[in-house]
NUFI-105763 format. One line per field, with one value per residue (C-alpha): x, y, z. Coordinates in steps of 0.5 Angstrom, whole numbers, plus 2048, in hexadecimal, padded with zeros to 3 digits. Layout:
# NUFI-105763
u = [X,...]
v = [Y,...]
w = [Z,...]
//
This chain:
# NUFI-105763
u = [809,80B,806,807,804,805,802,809,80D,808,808,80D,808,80E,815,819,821,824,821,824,820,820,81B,81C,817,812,80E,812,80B,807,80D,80C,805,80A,80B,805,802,808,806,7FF,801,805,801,7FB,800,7FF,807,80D,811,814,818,817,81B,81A,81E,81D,822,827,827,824,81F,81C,820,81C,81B,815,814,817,81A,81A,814,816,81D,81C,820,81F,81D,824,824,828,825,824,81C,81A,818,814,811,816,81A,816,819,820,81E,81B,820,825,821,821,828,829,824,828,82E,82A,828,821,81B,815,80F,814,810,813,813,818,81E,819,815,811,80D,80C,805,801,7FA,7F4,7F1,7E9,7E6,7E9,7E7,7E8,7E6,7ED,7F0,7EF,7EF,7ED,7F0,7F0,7F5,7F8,7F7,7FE,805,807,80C,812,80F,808,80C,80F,809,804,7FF,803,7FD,801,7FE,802,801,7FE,7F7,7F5,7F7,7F6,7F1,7EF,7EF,7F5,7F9,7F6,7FA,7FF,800,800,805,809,80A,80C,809,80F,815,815,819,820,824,820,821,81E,81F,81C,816,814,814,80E,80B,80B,807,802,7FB,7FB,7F5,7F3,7F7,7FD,7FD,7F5,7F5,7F9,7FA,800,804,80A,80B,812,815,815,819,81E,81F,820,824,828,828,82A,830,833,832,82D,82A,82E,834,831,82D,834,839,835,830,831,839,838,833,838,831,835,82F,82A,82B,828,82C,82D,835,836,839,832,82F,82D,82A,823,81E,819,812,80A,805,7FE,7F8,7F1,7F2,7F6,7FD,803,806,80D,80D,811,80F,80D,80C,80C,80F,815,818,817,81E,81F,824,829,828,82B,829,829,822,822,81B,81B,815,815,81C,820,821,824,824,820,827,82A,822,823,829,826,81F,824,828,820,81F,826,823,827,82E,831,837,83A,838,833,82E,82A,829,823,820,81F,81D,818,815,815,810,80C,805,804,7FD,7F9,7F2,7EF,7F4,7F1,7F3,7EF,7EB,7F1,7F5,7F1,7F3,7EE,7ED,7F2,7F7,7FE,804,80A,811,811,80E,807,806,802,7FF,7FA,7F5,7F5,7F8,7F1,7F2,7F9,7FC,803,805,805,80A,80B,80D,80D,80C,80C,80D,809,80C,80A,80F,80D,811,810,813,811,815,811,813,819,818,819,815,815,811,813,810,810,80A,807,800,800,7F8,7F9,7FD,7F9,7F8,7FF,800,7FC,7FE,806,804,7FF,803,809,806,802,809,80B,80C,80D]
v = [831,82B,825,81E,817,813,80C,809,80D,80B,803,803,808,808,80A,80C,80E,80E,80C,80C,80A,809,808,80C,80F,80D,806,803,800,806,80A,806,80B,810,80B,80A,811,812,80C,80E,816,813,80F,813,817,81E,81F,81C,81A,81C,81C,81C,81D,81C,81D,81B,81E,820,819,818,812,812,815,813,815,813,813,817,81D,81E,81A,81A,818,814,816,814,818,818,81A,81F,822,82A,82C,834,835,83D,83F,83B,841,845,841,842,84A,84A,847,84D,853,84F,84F,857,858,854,859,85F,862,863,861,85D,862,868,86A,866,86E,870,86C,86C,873,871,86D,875,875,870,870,869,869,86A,868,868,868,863,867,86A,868,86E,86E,872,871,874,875,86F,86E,86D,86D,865,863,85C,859,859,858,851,84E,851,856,85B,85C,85A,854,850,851,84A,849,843,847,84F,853,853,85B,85D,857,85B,860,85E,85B,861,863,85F,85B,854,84E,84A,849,850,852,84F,855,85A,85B,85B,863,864,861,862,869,869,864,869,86E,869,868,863,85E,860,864,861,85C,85B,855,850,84F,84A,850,853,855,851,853,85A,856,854,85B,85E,859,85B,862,861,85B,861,85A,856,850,84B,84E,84E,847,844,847,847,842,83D,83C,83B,837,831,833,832,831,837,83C,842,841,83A,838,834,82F,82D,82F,827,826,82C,827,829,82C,829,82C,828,828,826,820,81D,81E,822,827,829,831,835,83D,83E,843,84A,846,844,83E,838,837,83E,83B,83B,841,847,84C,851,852,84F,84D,84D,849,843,843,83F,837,832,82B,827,825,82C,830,82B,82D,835,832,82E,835,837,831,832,839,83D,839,832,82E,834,83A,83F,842,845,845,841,847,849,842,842,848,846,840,843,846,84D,84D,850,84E,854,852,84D,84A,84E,84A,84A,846,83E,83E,83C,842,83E,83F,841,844,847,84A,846,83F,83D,83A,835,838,836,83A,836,82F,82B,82C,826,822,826,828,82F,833,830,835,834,837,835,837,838,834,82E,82C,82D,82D,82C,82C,82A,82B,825,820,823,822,825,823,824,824,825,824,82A,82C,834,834,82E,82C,828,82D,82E,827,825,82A,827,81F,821,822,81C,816,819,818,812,80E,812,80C,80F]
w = [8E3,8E1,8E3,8E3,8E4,8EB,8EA,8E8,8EC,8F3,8F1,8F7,8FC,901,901,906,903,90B,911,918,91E,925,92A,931,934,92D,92D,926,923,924,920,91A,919,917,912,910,90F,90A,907,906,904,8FF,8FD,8FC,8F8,8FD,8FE,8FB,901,907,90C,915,91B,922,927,92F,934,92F,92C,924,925,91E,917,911,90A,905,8FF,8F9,8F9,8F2,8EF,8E7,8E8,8EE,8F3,8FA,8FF,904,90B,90A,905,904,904,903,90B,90A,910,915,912,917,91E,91C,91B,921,925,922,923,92B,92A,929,92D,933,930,933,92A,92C,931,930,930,92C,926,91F,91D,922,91D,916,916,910,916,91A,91A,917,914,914,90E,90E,907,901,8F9,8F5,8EF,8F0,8F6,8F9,901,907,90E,915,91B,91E,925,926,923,921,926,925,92A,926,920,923,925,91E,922,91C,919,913,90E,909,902,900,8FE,903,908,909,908,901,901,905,900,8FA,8FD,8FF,8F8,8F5,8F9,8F6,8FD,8FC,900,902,8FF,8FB,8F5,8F6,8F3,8F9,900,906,906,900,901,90A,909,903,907,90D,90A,908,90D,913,912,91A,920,923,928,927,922,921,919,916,913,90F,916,917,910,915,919,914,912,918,91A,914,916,91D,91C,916,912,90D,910,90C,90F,916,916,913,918,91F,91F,919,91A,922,921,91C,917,910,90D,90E,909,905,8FF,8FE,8FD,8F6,8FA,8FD,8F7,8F5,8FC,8FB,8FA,8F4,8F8,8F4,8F4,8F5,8F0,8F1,8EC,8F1,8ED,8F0,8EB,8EC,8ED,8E9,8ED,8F4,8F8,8F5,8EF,8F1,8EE,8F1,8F2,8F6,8FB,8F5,8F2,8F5,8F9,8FD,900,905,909,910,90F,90A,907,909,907,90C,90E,914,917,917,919,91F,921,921,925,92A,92C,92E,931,935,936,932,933,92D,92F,934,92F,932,92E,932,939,93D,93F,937,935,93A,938,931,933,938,935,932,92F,935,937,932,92D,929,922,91C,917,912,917,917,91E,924,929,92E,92A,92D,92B,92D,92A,923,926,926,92E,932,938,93D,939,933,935,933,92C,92A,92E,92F,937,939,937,931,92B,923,91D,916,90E,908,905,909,90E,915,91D,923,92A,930,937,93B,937,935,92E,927,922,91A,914,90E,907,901,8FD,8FA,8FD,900,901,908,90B,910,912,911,916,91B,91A,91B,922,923,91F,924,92A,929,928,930,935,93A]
//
């Protein structure tokens, strides 16, 4: 990594390349907050930049971009500028799987096993010897289903150190199961069924654990459809959608838009990235591969996501093309976690939380903790862009900047919605 001094570069703590605002349905002076809390991140030198869209009843109100896209060259952030999304690769994978599912390929509570057999008959790990990695099991109570792959109550982790079991993640490491991105050269059939042999962190159903679960999802989506997931996405979501910038492998016409992705240091410097998840390059979008994760591969911008969210908004229907129909859309929205079916301590979520077929959700039983109304869904990425979409106002709101490891990931996620709502006039 290479690390390089700030204080010249923030002389001017506010920069914005492109801005384009409107005040419908939100109080202007109140919208300049969001300004401000760029101003003072970018100040403070916890991100580099970024970029924010909000839509209300289908109309852009606010499109800003802040800061440096590329901090040593100088290189303004733009509003069009293309950001690493990882984990909002999960809602399109999400929305694909629905779509075959619409088509009759499968049900819901059919066991994953039933078109990936390695899954037949999966253990739960009961201890293990960190000597030599060796582990005990014992029988699942039950077989994993799609619908518990969908909403992460696998029973599968993610290999990353800050967020799954450490002694399941040692397995899984020695596996050889990558984290998020993968080996670029691999495939998603090479390494799900590896992954399938290895022991659950807890029974199907009984927990929910943020998981590889949706990189399941992508390869029986690959598997069912007779064509790899950037195939799918490109023919039957991303085209319908008019979504031109979405893209696993980076076309080298857009190439010079990927925005450069910091890491933050405890001495207050940002330093470029050079590897990221499962060491990658930093610059993965534009190397070539044909591992295609379900779950975090995908980059994209906030123009072209809010075309996929507001297809979702529509219920399931953008500009005249039907994705999905109502029915689907709402019983991707509606709440699958039961009342016994609580988040496991990996997961840093509070015992309400709620969640459906790809999306976290607002409900009546945790609309306490934000200021977001019932129904709303959102989801966001490791990487520090975040979403969320709330059918009562009608609004479609996104943030995006690009760090690895982003030390105020969580707050970051929790400010995106209350500096949204607080400009809200009516």
């Amino acid at each position: 990594m290479k690390a390089i001094k700030l204080t010249v570069l923030f002389l001017a703590p506010f920069l914005y390349a492109t801005a384009q605002t409107k005040s419908t349905g939100f109080d202007p002076e109140r919208l300049k907050r969001i300004d401000r809390f760029f101003e003072n991140e970018i100040k403070e030198k916890h991100i580099p930049g970024g970029t924010v869209l909000l839509i209300k009843k289908g109309e852009v109100v606010y499109n800003k971009a802040y800061g440096y896209a590329d901090i040593e060259s100088k290189r303004k952030m733009k509003t069009d500028d293309i950001f690493r999304i990882a984990s909002q690769t999960k809602a399109v994978t999400s929305v694909a799987a629905m779509m075959l599912w619409e088509e009759g390929k499968f049900l819901l509570d059919d066991p994953i096993s039933k078109y990936i057999p390695a899954f037949k008959s999966p253990q739960v790990l009961v201890s293990f010897n960190p000597k030599d990695s060796s582990y005990t099991t014992r029988p699942a109570k039950r077989e994993i289903t799609i619908r518990h792959l969908l909403s992460h109550t696998s029973g599968l982790i993610y290999n990353l150190p800050y967020m799954g079991d450490p002694e399941l993640t040692a397995i899984y490491h020695k596996a050889g199961i990558a984290g998020i991105l993968g080996k670029a050269s691999s495939t998603a059939g090479a390494q799900i069924p590896q992954l399938a042999k290895l022991p659950l962190l807890h029974d199907p159903g009984e927990f929910f654990t943020y998981s590889i679960s949706t990189d399941v999802i992508g390869y029986l989506v690959e598997l069912l459809s007779g064509q790899d997931l950037e195939t799918f996405f490109r023919e039957r979501i991303f085209i319908p959608l008019d979504m031109s910038d979405t893209w696993f492998n980076l076309p080298a016409d857009k190439v010079h838009r990927l925005i450069s992705i910091y890491q933050p240091t405890q001495n207050g410097e940002l330093i470029k990235a050079d590897r990221v998840f499962d060491q990658s390059p930093a610059n993965y979008p534009a190397v070539a591969r044909t591992n295609f994760s379900g779950g975090g591969g995908l980059s994209s911008t906030t123009a072209d996501f809010a075309k996929f969210l507001q297809m979702m908004l529509n219920k399931g229907k953008y500009k005249g093309k039907r994705l999905l129909s109502p029915s689907t859309v709402e019983l991707m929205l509606t709440n699958q976690l039961s009342d016994s079916t609580r988040p496991s301590k990996y997961s840093s979520k509070p015992e309400s939380y709620q969640f459906g077929l790809g999306f976290a959700l607002e409900t009546e039983k945790n609309d306490f903790l934000l200021p977001v109304n019932k129904g709303t869904f959102n989801w966001a990425g490791a990487f520090a862009t975040y979403y969320f979409v709330d059918p009562k106002e009608e609004l479609i709101a996104l943030y995006y900047t690009q760090e690895y490891l982003p030390a105020l990931w969580n707050y970051y996620e929790e400010m995106t919605k209350i500096i949204t709502y607080q400009a809200l006039s009516d």
